[in-house]
N, C-alpha and C positions, 0 to 999 in steps of 0.2 A: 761484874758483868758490864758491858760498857751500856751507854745509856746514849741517842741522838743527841740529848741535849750539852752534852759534853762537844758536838762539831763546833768547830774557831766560826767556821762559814756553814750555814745549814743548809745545805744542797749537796743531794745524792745522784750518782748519775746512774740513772733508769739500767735494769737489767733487759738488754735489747737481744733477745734469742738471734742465731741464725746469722751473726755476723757484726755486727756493730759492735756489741759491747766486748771490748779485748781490756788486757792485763792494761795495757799505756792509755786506755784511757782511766780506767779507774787512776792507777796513780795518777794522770795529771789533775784529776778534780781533788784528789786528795791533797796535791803539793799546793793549793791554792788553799785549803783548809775546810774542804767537804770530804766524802766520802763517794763510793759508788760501788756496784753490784756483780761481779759476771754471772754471765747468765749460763746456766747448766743444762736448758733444753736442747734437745737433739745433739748434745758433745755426747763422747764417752767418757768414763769416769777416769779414764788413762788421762784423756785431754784435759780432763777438768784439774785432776790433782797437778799436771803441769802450767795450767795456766795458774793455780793457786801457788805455786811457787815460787812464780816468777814475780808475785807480789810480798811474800812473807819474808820477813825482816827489812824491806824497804818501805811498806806500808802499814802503818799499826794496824789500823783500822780498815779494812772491808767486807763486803756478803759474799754471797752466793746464792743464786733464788734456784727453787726447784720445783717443776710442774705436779702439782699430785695429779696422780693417773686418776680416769672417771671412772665410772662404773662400767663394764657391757651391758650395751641393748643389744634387741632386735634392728638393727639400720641394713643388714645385707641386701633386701630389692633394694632402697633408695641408693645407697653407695653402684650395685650393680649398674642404673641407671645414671649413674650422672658418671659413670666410666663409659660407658655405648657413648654418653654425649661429648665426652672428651676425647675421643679419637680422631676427632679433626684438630683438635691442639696437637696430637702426637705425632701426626703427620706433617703438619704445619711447622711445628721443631723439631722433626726425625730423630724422634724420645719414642720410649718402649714404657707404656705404662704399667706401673706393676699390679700387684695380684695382694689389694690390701691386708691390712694383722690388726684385726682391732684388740688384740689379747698385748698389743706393745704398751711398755710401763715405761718405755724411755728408761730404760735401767734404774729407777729411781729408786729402787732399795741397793743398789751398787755406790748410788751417789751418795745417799745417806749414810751406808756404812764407811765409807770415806770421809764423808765430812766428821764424824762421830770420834773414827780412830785419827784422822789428822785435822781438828778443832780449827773454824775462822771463829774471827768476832761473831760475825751475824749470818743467818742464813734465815732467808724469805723463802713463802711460798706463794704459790699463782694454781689459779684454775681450780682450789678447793682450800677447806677450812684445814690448817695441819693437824695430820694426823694427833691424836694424844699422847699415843706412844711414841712417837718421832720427838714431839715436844720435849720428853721427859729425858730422852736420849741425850739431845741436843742441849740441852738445862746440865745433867751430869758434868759436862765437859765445857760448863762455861758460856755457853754460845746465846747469843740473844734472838728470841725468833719474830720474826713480823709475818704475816699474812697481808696478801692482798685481799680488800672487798671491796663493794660496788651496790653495796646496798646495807641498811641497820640490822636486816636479820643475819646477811651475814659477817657482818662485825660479831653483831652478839655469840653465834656460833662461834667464830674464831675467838673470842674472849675465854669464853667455855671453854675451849681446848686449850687455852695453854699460854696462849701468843701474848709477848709483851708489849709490843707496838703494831699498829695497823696501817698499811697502807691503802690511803682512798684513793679510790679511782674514777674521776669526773669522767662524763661522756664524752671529754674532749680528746681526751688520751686515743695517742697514736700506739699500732698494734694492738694485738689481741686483749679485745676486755677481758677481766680478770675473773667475771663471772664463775661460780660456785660449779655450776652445773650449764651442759653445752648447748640445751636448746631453750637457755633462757633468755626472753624477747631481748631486742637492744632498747636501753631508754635515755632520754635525754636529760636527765638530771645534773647538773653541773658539777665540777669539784669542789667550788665554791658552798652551793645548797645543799651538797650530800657532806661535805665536812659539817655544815651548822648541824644536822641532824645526825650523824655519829658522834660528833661531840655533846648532844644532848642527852647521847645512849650509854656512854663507855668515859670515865677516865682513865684509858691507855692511852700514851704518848699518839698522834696520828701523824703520818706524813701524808701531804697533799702531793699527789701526781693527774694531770691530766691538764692541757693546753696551758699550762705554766711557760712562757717564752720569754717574757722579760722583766725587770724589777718589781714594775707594778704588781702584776701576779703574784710574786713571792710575795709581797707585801701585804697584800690580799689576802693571801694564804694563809700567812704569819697572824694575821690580824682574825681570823675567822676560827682562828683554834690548831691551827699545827705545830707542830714541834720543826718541823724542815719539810722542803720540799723536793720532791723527784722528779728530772727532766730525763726527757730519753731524746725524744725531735731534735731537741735545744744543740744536742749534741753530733746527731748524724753528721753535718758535712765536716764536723773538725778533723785534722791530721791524725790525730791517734782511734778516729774511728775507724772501724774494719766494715763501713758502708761498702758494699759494691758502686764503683763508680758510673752506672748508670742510672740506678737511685739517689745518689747526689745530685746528680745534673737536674734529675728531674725534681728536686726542689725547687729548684731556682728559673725551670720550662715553665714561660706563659700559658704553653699548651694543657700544662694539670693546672687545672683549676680550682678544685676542688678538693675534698676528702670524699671517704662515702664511707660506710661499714655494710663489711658484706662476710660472709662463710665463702665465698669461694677459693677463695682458694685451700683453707684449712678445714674449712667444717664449722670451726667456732666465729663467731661476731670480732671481727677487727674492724682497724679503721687504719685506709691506708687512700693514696691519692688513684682517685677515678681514674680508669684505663679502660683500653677497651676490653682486655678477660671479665675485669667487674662488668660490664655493662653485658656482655653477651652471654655470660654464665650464674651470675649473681642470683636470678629470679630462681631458678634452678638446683641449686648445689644445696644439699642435704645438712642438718644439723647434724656431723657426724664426725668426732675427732675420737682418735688421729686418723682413721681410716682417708678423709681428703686430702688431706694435708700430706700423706704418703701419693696420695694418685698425682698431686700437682708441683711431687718435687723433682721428677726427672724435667717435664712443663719448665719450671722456672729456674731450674740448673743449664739449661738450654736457652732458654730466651737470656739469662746471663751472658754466656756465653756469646751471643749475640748482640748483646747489648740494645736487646729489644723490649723498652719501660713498659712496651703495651700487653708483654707477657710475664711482670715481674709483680711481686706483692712488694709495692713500692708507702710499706708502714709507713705512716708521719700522724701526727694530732693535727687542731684545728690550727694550731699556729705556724705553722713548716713555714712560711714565707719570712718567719723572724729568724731560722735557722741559719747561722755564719759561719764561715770556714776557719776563725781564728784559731791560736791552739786553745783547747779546751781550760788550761789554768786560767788565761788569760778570756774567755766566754766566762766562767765561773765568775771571776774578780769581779767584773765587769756589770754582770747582772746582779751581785752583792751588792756596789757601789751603786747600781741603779736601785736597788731597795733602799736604799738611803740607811745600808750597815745597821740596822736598829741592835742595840745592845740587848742583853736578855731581861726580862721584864717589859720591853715596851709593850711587845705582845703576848696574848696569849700560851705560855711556848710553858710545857712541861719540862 
């Protein structure tokens, strides 16, 4: 079973749902001597087996992350309620908003039984602790599993089940915190502070993810207890990302200034750069996934469309203004060589 500590280069490139993360960038983080993720949310499993394809045999080594589905609540008034409030975005992008499905799994037992009968190296999970029995599946056929957390208890939980390596998740990190459960408060604990404290809890390998953008960071990272580091931002505006290009631009707009984390657009806690939807709907928009996340995707396939960043979830972490356009082997190299290449043992590293 392959193990992080075997990368040449320890840097994985973030599984970024919804567009960014494609088959050309993993391989180019890989040609430089990391690794990286596609991300499985919202594809279908047709799409997924073909973008996994289009990496196997040219790439030894990459994941595939997979959302675990939540539980059902009771959220029908609140969801009802912030659809009545969203009918001025509908008409504003002359979008039909639909008639949410909180009973959707994202086909994730379609994607699991795909990965299971067509085997990656690794497959991560987000938004819960992986299943036990998925674990054991995925274990049969070789596959190494990481879970993402965001907090010691749920380390420990994903330890308990199965997972070989953990991914931490500072409050820096751009996109969807990887929280357990969807209406758990947002906190600022760093990736820095929440690695010293999973690594006080767990000897599993940890990867550090969250506002990692340049050398220093990884070094940091490296030095605090991880095995390698996971950039997602670092990577948005390179050429082989599948960013939409009015989210690129708005990296590099004076006009965002900021990050914020908000549910609005999804229901769950991200962190993506201030616009005016976060601002007008933010106070408002329910802890309620996937049910929002479904009302504000015709919203944001439309302001796409338009090329309007003040209608888009324009994801990034705290660092989005270190984000380059270089090609992504050469951003890898690059931030390697600004960690000052340390050999294994200098740090920490499982």
């Amino acid at each position: 079973m392959f193990a992080f500590s075997e990368l040449r280069i320890p840097v994985i490139a973030a599984p970024m749902a919804g567009g960014p993360s494609t088959p050309e960038l993993v391989a180019a983080v890989a040609e430089a001597g990391g690794t990286g993720f596609l991300a499985a949310g919202y594809k279908s499993p047709e799409t997924l087996r073909e973008q996994i394809e289009r990496l196997r045999g040219d790439v030894p080594v990459f994941g595939v992350n997979l959302f675990v589905p939540g539980e059902q609540s009771d959220r029908g008034e609140a969801v009802a309620a912030y659809l009545e409030e969203l009918r001025g975005e509908a008409e504003r992008y002359a979008a039909k908003l639909p008639q949410p499905d909180p009973s959707d799994r994202d086909r994730f037992e379609e994607k699991l039984d795909l990965l299971e009968r067509e085997p990656v190296p690794i497959v991560s999970f987000t938004f819960g602790a992986p299943p036990p029995a998925a674990v054991e599946r995925l274990h049969r056929v070789g596959t190494h599993v990481v879970a993402s957390v965001t907090t010691v208890e749920e380390a420990r939980r994903a330890e308990h089940n199965g997972a070989d390596t953990l991914t931490v998740q500072g409050s820096e990190a751009g996109g969807h915190r990887a929280t357990f459960h969807v209406d758990t408060p947002d906190d600022e604990v760093s990736t820095l502070e929440l690695l010293v404290r999973v690594r006080a809890a767990t000897e599993l390998p940890l990867l550090a993810a969250g506002g990692i953008s340049d050398g220093t960071d990884i070094a940091n990272a490296l030095r605090a207890g991880a095995t390698a580091v996971q950039l997602g931002t670092a990577y948005l505006r390179c050429p082989e990302a599948g960013t939409n290009g009015a989210h690129k631009d708005a990296l590099i707009d004076p006009r965002f200034a900021e990050t914020a984390v908000t549910r609005a657009f999804s229901g769950r806690n991200a962190r993506g750069l201030r616009n005016r939807f976060i601002d007008e709907h933010d106070a408002t928009a329910p802890a309620a996934y996937p049910e929002v996340n479904q009302l504000t995707k015709p919203l944001r396939a439309a302001a796409a469309a338009q090329a309007d960043q003040d209608g888009l979830a324009l994801w990034a972490g705290t660092g989005y203004r270190e984000a380059g356009d270089d090609p992504a082997a050469r951003i890898t190299a690059r931030l390697w060589e600004e960690a000052g290449s340390p050999v294994p043992g200098d740090f920490a590293r499982s």
